[in-house]
N, C-alpha and C positions, 0 to 999 in steps of 0.2 A: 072414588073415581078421580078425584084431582090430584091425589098422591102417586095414583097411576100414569097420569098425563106427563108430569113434569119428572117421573123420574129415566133415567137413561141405562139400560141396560150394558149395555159397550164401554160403559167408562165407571163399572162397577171395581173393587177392591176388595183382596182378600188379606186376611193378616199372618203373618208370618214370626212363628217365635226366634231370637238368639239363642246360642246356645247357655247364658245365663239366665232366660227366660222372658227377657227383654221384648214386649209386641213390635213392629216396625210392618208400615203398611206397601202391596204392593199393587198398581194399578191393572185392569186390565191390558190397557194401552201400552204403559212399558211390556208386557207382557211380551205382547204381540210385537212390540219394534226390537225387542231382544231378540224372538225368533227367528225373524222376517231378517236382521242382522246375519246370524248365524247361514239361515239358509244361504243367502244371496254370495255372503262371500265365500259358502262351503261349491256351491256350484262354479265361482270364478277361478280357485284353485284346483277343482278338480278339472276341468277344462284346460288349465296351464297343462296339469299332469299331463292327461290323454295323449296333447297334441304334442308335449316333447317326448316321450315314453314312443309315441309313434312313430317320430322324427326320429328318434335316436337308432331304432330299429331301421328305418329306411337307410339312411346314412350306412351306417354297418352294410346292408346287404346289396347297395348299389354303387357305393363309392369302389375305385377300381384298385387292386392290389398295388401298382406305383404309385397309385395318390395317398395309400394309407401311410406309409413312409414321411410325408409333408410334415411340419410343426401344425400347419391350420388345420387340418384334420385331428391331428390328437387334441390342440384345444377345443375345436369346435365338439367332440365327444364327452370331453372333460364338463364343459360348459351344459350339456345337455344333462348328463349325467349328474351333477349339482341339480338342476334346476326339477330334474324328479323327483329328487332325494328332499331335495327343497318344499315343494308344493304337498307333496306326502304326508311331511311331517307336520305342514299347515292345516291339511286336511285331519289329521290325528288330535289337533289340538282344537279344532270349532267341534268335534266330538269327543272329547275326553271331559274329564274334571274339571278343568277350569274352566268349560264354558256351562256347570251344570246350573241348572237354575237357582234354588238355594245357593249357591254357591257364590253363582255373582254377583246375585242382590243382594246376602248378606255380610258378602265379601268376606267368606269365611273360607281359607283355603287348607286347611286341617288333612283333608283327606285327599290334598294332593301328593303324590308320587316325589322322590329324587328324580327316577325316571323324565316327569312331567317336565320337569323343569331343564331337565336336561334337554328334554326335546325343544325348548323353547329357547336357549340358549343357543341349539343347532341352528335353529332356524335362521339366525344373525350373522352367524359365523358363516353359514353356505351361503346365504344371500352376497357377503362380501367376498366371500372365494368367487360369486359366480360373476360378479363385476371385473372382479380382478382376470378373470379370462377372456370377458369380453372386451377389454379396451386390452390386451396382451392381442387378441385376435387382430382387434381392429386396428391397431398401429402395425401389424407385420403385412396388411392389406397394406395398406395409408401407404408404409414401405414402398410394396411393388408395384402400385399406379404408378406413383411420381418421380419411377427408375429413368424414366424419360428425362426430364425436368433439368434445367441445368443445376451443376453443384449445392451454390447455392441459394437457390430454391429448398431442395431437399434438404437443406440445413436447417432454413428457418419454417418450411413445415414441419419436419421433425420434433425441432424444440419445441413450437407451439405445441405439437401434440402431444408429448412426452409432457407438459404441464398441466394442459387441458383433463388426459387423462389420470394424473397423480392427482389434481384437484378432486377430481369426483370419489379417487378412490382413499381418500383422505378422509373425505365427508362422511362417507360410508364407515369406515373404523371406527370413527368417532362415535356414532351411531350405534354403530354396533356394539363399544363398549357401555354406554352408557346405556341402553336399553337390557343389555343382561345384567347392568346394574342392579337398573329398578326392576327386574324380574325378579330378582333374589331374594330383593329388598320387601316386593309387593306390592311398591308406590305406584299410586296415579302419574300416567305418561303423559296427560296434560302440559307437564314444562318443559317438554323433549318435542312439543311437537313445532317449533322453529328448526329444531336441528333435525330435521324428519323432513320439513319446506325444503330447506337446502340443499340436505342429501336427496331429494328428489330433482330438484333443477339444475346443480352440477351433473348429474348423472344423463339427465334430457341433454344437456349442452355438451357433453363430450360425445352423444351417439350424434348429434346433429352438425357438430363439427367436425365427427367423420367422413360423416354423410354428407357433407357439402363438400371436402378433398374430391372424394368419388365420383361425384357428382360432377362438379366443374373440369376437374382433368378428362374425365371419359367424355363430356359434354363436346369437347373442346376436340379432342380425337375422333370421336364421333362428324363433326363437323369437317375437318380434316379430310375425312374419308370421303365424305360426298362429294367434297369438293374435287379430289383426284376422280370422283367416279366408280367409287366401291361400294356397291349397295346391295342391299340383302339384308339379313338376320341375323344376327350373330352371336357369338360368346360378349363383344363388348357392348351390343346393345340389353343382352339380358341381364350383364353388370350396374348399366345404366339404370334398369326400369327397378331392380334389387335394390340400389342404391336409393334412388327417392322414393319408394316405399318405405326401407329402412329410416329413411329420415323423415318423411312425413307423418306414418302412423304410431310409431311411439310418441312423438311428440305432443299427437290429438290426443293420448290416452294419459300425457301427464297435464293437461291444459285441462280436459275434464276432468282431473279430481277436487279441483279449484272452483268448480259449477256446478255440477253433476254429483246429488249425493246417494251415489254408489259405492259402497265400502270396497276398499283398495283396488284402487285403478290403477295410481301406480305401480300397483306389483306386476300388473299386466307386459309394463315396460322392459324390463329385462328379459321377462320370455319371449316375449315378441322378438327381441333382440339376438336373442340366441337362437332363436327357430330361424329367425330370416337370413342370418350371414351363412349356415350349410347350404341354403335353399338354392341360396343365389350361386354356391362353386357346382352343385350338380346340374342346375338347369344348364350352369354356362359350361359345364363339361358334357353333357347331353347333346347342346348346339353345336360342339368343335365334331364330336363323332355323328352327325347328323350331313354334315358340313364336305365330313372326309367319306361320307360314302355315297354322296352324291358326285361330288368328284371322281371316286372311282369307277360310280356306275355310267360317268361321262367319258370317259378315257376308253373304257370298254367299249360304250357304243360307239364312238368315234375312231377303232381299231376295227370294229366288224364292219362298218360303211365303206372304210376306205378300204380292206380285202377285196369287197365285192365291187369296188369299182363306183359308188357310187358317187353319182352329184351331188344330192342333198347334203351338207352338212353344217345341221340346224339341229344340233340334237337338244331334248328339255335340260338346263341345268340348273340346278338349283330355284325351277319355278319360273323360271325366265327361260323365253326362246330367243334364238337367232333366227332374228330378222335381213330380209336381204337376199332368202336364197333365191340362187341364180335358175333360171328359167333353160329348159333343152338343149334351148338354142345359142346359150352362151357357153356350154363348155366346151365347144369347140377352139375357143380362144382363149388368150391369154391376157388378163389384165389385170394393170400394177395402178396401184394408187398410192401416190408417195405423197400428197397434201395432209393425208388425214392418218396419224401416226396409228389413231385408236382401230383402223381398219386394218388387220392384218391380209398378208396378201398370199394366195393358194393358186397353184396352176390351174385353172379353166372357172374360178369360180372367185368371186367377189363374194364378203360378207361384212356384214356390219352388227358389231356385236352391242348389247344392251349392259352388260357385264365385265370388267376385265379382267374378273377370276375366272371366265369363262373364255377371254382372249388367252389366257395364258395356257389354260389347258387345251382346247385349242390348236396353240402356238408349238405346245410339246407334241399333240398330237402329229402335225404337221412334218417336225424333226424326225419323227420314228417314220411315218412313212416314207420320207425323201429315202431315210438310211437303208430302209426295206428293197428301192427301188432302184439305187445305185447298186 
């Protein structure tokens, strides 16, 4: 009964021969954190898969025949299409040969494949292709924010980022060669993993360097806007909300692999990266036809009111009404208001608009029926 008290079932050990016949023990515990290993990061990559594999398909069947033309559309495809090809082959490899039990623990890899390794090998080489697309994406963005910007401005953002991102994709090579080094070779990646830190935080610091260009110039136009009085929803506000997403959440996913012991978080960071920059040109090509057919259904109703003669006109546009309209008994008259520019001015009818994409259409409105009436 005391042999039975004190001994611990859960932290038992079974022995395992070498192929020279050699005993070497293995615990339950390792066991189990080998497993618990495998699943976790088999679940993380195939998750990567799904959701670019989905993405990629979305993109193809929504994106519009003049956008496909674009350079950022074929990398943004290119990018998605690595990063499946990518996650796949990671997937292939936490169930193949090299992650078999014997295998691991007795680090016998005999009955691994050319194949095998070759897979492992890709793996390095697509990861760096798919960097190499996403800082090619992200500077031909960085580009056409800061078209605005004086000369040079755009000079020394440029350089900066043309450095920012050769740094990360430099890191990355590096990386990348010497890990299909020791792949070949069999070695413990133990002395690789400083240069594994690095290529992980240049690579956070070039999307976050991005992402801050984006961020600050749209900020800054955004702010622009209100201030003339242009308010709504827009293609530049869903730039804006894209942008510091893009730059906050990879960030958290490379800051917890440093805390958080989840097996490769960082890899998280590139997908992430390559799923959010399509996100962001469809939402914000979604918002521009959203935009223009509100406008036209505004144009419309403000041709059929003024056929029929009406007073009203306060039609909804874009979510917003026109405030101000004139009451029975004012359109008998005529009145001008020349203090307040943002009031445009209509025979028998005063209005005060909330909008001035709604003044202007409006304003057109306005021209066609004079032209109607002459």
């Amino acid at each position: 009964m005391a042999n039975s008290t004190t001994f611990e079932p859960f932290s038992q050990s079974f022995t395992l021969l070498l192929r020279d016949g050699t005993p070497f023990n293995v615990t339950i515990p390792q066991l189990d954190e080998f497993i618990l290993y495998n699943v976790q990061i088999s679940i993380n990559y195939a998750a990567q898969l799904g959701a670019s594999l989905l993405f990629l398909v979305v993109l193809l069947l929504l994106t519009k025949p003049d956008k496909r033309k674009t350079p950022i559309f074929a990398i943004n495809c290119i990018a998605l299409t690595l990063n499946v090809l990518r996650t796949l082959l990671q997937c292939l490899y936490y169930t193949g040969p090299f992650s078999e039990i014997y295998a691991y623990f007795s680090l016998d890899y005999s009955k691994v494949s050319s194949s095998d390794y070759a897979n492992q090998i890709a793996i390095t080489v697509l990861t760096w292709l798919l960097l190499v697309c996403i800082e090619i994406s992200l500077l031909l963005q960085a580009r056409v924010v800061c078209v605005t910007l004086r000369r040079s401005y755009q000079h020394i953002i440029l350089v900066l980022s043309i450095l920012v991102a050769t740094m990360a994709i430099s890191f990355r090579l590096a990386f990348c060669i010497e890990n299909s080094r020791y792949i070949l070779s069999l070695l413990p990646l133990s002395p690789l993993e400083w240069l594994a830190s690095a290529t992980n935080i240049t690579t956070s610091v070039s999307i976050c360097w991005f992402c801050a260009v984006f961020v600050i110039k749209l900020g800054f136009a955004l702010d622009q806007r209100r201030k003339l009085g242009v308010a709504g929803f827009g293609p530049m506000q869903v730039i804006f909300i894209m942008g510091c997403q893009t730059l906050f959440i990879p960030a958290i996913f490379s800051v917890i692999e440093y805390f958080v012991p989840l097996p490769s978080m960082d890899a998280n960071v590139v997908s992430l990266v390559t799923i959010f920059l399509p996100l962001s040109s469809l939402w914000a090509s979604a918002s521009v036809d959203n935009r223009r057919k509100e406008r036209s259904e505004a144009r419309s109703h403000g041709k059929l009111l003024g056929s029929h003669g009406s007073a009203f006109t306060g039609p909804l546009i874009g979510e917003k009404f026109l405030v101000g309209a004139p009451s029975p008994s004012d359109t008998t008259t005529s009145t001008s208001n020349s203090s307040n520019p943002a009031s445009p001015t209509k025979t028998g009818n005063t209005t005060n608009y909330l909008d001035l994409e709604a003044q202007k259409i409006a304003e057109l409105d306005n021209m066609r029926h004079g032209d109607h009436t002459e």
